[in-house]
MMTF fields as JSON, N, C-alpha, C and O atoms, coordinates in Angstrom:
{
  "mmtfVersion": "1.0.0",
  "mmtfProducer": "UNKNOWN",
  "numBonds": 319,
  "numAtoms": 320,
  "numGroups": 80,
  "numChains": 1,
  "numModels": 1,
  "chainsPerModel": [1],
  "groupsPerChain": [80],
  "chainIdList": ["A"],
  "bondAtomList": [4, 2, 8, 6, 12, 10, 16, 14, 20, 18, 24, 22, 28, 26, 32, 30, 36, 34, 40, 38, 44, 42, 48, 46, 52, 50, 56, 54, 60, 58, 64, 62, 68, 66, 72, 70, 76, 74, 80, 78, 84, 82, 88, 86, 92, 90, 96, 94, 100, 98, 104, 102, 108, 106, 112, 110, 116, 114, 120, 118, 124, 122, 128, 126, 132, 130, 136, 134, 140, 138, 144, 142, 148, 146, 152, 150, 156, 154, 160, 158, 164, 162, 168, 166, 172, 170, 176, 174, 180, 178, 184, 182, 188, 186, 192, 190, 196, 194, 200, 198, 204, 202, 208, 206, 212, 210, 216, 214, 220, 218, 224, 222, 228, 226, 232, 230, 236, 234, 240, 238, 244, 242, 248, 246, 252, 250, 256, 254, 260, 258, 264, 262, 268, 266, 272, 270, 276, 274, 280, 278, 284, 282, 288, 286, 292, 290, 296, 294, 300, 298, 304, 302, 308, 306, 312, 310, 316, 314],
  "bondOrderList": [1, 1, 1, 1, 1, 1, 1, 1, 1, 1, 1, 1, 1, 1, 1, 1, 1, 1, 1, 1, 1, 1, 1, 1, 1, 1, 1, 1, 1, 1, 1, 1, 1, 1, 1, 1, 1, 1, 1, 1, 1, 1, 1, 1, 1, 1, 1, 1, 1, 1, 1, 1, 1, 1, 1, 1, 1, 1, 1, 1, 1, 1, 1, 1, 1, 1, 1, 1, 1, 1, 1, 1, 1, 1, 1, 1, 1, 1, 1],
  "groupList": [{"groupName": "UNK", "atomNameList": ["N", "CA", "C", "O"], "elementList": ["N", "C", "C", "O"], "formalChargeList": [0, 0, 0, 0], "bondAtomList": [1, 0, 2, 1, 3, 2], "bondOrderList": [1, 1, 2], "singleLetterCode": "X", "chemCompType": "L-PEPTIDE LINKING"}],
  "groupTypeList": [0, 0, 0, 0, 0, 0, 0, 0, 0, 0, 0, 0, 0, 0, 0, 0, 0, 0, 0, 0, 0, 0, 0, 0, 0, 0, 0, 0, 0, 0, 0, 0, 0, 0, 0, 0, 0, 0, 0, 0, 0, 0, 0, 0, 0, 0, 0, 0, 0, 0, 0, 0, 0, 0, 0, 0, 0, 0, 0, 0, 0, 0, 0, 0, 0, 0, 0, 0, 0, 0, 0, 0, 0, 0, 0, 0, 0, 0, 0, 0],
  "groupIdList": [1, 2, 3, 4, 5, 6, 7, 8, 9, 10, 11, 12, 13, 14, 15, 16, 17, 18, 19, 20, 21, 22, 23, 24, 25, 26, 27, 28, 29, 30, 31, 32, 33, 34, 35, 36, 37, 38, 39, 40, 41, 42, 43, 44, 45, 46, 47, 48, 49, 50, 51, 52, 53, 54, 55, 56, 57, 58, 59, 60, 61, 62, 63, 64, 65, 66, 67, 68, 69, 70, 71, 72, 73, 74, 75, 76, 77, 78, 79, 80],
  "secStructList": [7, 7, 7, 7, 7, 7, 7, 2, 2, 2, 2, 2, 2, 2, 2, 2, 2, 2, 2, 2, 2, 2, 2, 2, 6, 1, 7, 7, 7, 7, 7, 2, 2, 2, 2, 2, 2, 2, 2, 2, 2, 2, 2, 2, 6, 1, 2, 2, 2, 2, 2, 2, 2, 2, 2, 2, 2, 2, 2, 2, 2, 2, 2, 2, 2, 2, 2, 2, 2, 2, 2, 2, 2, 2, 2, 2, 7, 7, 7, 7],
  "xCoordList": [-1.814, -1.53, -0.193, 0.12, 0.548, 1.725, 1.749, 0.597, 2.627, 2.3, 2.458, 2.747, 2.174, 2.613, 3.603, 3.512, 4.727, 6.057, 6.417, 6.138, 6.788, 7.027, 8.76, 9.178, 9.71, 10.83, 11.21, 10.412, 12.645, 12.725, 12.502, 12.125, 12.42, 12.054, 10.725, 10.401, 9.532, 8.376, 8.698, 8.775, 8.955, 8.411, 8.804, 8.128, 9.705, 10.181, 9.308, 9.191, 8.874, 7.962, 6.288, 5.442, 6.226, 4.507, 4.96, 4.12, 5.963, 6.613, 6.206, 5.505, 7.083, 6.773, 5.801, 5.833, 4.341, 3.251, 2.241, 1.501, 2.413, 2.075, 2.563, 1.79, 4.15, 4.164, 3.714, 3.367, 3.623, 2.554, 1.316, 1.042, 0.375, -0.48, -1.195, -2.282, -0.106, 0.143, 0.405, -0.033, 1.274, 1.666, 0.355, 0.145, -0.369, -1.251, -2.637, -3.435, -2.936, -4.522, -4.125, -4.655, -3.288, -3.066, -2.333, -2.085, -1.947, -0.738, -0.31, -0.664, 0.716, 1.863, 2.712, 2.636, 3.801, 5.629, 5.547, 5.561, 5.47, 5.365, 7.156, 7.565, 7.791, 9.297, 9.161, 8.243, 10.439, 10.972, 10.094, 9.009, 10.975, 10.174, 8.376, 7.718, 7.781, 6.542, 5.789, 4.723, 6.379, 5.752, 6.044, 5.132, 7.304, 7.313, 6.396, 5.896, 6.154, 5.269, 3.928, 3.202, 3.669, 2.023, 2.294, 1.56, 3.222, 2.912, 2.848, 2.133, 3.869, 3.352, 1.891, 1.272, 1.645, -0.046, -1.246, -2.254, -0.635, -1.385, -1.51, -2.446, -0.403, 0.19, -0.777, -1.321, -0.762, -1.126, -2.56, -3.087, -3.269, -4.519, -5.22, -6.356, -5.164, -5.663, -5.329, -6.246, -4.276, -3.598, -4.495, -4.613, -5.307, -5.652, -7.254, -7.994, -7.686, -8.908, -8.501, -8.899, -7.689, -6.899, -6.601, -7.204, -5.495, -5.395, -6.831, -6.702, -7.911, -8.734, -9.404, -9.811, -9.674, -10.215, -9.908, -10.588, -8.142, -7.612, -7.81, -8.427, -7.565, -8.238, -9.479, -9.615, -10.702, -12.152, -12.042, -12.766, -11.012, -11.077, -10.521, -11.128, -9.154, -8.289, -9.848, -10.549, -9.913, -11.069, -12.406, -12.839, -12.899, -13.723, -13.407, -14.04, -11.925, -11.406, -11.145, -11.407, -10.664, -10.19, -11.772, -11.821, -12.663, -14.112, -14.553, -14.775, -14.753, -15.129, -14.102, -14.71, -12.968, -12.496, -12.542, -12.551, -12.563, -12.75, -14.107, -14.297, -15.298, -16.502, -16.869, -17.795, -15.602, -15.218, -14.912, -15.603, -13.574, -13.782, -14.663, -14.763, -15.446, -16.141, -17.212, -17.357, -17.718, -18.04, -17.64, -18.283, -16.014, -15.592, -15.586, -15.822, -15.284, -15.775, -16.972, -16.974, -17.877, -19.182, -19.234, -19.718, -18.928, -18.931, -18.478, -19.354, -17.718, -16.556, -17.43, -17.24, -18.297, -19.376, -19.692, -19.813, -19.836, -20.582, -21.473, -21.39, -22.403, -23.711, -23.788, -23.064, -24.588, -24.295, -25.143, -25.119],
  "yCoordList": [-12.176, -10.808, -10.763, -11.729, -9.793, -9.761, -9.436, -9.143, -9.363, -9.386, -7.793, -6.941, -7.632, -6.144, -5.993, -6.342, -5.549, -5.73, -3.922, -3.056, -3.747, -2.442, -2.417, -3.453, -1.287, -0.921, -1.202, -1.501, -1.003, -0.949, -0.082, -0.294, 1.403, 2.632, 2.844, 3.698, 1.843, 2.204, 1.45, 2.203, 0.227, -0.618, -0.069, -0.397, 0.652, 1.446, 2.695, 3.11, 3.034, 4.174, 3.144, 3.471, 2.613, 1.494, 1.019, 1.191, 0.515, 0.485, 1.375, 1.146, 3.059, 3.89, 4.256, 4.714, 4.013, 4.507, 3.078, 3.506, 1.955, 1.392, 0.8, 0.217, 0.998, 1.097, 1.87, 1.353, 3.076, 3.981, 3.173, 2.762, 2.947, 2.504, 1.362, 1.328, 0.444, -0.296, -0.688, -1.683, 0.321, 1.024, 1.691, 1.416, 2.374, 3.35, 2.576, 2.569, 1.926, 1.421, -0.025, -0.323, -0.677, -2.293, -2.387, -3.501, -1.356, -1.663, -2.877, -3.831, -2.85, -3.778, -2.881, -1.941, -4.004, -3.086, -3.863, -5.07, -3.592, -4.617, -3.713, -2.553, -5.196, -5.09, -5.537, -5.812, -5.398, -5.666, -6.571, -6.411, -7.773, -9.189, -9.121, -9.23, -8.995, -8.942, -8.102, -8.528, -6.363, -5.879, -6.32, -6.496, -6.494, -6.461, -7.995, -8.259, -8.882, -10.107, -9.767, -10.358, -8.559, -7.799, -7.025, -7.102, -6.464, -5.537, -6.595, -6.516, -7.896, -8.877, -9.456, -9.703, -9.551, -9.906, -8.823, -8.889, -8.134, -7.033, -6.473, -5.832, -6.866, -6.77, -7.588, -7.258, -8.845, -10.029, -10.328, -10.665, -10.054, -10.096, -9.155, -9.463, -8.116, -7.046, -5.638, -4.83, -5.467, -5.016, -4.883, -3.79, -6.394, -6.316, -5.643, -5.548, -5.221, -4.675, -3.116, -2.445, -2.558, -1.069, -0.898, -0.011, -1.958, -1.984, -1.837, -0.904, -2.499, -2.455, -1.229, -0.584, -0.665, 0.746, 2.048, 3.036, 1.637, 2.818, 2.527, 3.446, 1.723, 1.147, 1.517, 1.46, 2.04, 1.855, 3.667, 4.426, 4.112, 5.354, 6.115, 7.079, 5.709, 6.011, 6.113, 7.077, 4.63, 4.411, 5.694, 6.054, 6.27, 6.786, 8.304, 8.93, 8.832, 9.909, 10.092, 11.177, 9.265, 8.973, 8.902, 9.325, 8.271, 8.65, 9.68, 9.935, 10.632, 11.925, 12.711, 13.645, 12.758, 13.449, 12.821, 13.558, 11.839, 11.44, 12.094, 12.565, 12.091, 12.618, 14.277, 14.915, 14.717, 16.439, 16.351, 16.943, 15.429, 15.89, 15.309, 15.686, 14.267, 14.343, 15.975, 16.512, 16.468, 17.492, 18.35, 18.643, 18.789, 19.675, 19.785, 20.798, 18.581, 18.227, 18.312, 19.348, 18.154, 17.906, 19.758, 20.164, 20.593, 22.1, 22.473, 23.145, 22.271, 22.593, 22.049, 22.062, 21.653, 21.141, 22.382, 23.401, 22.32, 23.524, 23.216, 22.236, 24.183, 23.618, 23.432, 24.188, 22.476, 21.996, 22.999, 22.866],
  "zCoordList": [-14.906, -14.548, -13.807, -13.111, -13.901, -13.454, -11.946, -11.625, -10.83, -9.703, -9.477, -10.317, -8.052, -7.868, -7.291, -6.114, -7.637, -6.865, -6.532, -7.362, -5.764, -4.432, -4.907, -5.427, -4.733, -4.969, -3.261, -2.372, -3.159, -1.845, -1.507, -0.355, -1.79, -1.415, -1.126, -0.301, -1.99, -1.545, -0.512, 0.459, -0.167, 0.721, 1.986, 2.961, 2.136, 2.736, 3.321, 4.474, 2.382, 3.046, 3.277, 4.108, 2.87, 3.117, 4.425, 5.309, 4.764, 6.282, 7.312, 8.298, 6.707, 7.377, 8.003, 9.145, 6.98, 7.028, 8.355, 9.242, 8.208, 8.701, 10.021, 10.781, 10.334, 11.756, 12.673, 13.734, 12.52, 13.356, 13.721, 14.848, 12.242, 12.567, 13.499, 14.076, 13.39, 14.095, 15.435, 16.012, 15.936, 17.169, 17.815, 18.996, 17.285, 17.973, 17.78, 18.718, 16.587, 16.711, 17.594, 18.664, 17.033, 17.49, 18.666, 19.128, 19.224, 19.841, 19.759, 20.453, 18.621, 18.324, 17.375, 16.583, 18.113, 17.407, 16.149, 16.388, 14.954, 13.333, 13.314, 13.361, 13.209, 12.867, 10.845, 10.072, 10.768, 9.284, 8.629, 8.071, 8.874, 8.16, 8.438, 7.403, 9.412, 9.368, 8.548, 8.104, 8.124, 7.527, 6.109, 5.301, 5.814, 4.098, 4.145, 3.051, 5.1, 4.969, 4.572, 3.773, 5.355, 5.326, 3.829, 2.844, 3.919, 2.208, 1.175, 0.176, 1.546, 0.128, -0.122, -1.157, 0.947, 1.427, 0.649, -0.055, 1.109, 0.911, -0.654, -1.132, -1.241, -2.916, -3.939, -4.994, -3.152, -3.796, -4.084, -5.144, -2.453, -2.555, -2.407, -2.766, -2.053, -1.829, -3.026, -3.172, -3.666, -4.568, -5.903, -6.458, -6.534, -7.649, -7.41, -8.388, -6.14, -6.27, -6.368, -7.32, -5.343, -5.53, -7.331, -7.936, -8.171, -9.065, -10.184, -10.976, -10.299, -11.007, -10.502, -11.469, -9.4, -9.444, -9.958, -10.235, -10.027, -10.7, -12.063, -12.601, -12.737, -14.267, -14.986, -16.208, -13.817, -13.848, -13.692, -14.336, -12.732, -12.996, -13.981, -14.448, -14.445, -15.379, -16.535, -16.843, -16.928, -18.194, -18.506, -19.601, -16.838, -17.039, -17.578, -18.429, -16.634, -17.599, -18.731, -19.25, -19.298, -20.724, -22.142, -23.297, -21.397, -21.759, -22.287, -23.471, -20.824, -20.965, -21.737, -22.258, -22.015, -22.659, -24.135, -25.121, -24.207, -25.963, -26.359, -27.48, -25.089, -25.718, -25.664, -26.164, -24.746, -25.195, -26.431, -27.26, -26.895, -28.543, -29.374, -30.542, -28.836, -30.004, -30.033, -31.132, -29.083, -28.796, -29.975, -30.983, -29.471, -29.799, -31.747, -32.405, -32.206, -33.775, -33.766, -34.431, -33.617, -33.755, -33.77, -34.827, -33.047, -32.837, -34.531, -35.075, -35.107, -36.384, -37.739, -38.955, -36.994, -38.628, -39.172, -38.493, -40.458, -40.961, -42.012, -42.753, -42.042, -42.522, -43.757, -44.405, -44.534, -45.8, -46.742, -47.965]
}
């Protein structure tokens, strides 16, 4: 599987979002190198379970709508 790799712009804002957090639940200052250390961490091992849920959800939409149309054909029959 390919890895999950972040733009600098996300990593940038995954930064954003997690120094606060950091600051206020942990009190601790998470500088540069430590966080993009935690977002690779976080990419690597934690990433492919986030990843397979969206997969499991994507799959289940894609479902229900194949079985709207089958629905919707199944409606267009006409009687023999």
């Amino acid at each position: 599987m390919t890895p999950i790799r972040f733009s600098r712009e996300e990593v940038a804002a995954i930064t954003a979002k997690l120094r606060p957090y950091f600051r206020d639940e942990l009190d601790v200052e998470l500088r540069d190198l430590p966080a993009e250390m935690l977002i690779d961490f976080l990419a690597r091992e934690i990433g492919p379970f986030f990843y397979n849920r969206a997969l499991y959800d994507a799959q289940a939409v894609l479902k229900k709508k194949a079985d709207d149309i089958g629905e919707a054909i199944a409606g267009l029959e006409r009687a023999e």
